[in-house]
C-alpha positions in Angstrom: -31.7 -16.4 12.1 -28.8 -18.4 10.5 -28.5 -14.5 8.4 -27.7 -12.8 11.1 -25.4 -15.8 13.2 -23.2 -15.3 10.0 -23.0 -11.9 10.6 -22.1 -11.7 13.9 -19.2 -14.4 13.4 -18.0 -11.6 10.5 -18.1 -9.0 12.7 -16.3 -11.1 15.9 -13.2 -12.1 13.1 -12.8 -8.5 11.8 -12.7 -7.6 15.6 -10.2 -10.0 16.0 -8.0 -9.7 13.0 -7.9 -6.0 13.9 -7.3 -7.1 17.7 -3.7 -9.1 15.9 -2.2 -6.5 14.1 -2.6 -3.6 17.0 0.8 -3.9 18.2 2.1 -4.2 21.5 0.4 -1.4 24.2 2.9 0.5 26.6 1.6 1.8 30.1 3.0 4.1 31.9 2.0 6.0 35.2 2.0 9.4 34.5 5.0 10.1 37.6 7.2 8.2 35.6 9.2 10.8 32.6 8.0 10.3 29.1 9.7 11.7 25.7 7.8 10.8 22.7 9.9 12.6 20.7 13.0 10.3 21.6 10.7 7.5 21.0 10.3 8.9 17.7 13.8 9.6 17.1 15.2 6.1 18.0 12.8 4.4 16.1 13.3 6.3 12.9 17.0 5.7 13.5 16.3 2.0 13.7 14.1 1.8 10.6 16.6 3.6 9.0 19.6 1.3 10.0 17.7 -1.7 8.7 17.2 -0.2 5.5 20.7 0.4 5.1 21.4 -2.9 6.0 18.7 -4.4 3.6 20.2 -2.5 0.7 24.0 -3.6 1.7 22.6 -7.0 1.5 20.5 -6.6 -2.1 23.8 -5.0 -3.6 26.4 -7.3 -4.5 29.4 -5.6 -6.1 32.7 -7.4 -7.1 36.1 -6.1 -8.4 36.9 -9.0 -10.8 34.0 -11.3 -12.2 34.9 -15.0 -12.1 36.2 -16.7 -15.3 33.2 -18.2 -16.3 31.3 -15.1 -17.2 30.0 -14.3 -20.8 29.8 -10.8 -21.8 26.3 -10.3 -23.5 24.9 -7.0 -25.6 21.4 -6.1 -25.0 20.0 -2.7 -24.1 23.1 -1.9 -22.2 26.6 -4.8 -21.8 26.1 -6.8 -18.8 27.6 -10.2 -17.8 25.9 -13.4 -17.3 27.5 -15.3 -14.8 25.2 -18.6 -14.2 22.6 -17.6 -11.7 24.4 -14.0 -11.6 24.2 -11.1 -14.0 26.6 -8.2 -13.4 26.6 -5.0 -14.9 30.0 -3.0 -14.8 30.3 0.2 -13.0 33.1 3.0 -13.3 34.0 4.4 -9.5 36.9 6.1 -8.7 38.8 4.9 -11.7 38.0 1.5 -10.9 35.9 -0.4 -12.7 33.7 -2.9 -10.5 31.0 -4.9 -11.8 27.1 -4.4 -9.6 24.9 -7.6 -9.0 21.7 -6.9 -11.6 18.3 -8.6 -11.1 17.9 -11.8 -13.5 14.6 -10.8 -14.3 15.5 -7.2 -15.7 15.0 -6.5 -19.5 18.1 -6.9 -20.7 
């Protein structure tokens, strides 16, 4: 008996877990106008804003590192800057220097 108590309790969480990640339900009467396709549309818009913004926020680029920087020679230059590495970057005849993870083989 105690077998098949545990199984049932297995079963009633998975239900449940599954039940919490379902995602909110819309009802609609069918009088009332419906375009999934907009749906669609603005929600891939939205994704696709807050990956833009996501990335804006991962990329740091500065025009001028501070003074404290050291200039270090691995597989490519890039300058440590205490908890900041920057690697520098030609754009429009500028050069600018672009935010590097720490972690990055170097």
């Amino acid at each position: 008996m105690s077998h098949r108590l545990g199984l049932i309790i297995l079963i009633i969480g998975l239900f449940m877990s599954s039940q919490a990640e379902a995602g909110s339900v819309v009802v609609r009467k069918s009088s009332q106008p419906f375009d999934a396709f907009a749906v669609r549309d603005e929600l891939q818009q939205q994704h696709e804003w807050q990956e833009l913004v996501r990335q804006q926020q991962q990329l740091s680029i500065l025009q001028s590192l501070p003074l404290s920087c050291i200039a270090v020679k691995g597989a490519f230059l890039y300058f440590n800057c205490g908890q900041h590495q920057y690697r520098p970057y030609q754009y429009q005849d500028q050069q600018l220097f672009i935010e590097i993870d720490p972690t990055q083989e170097h």
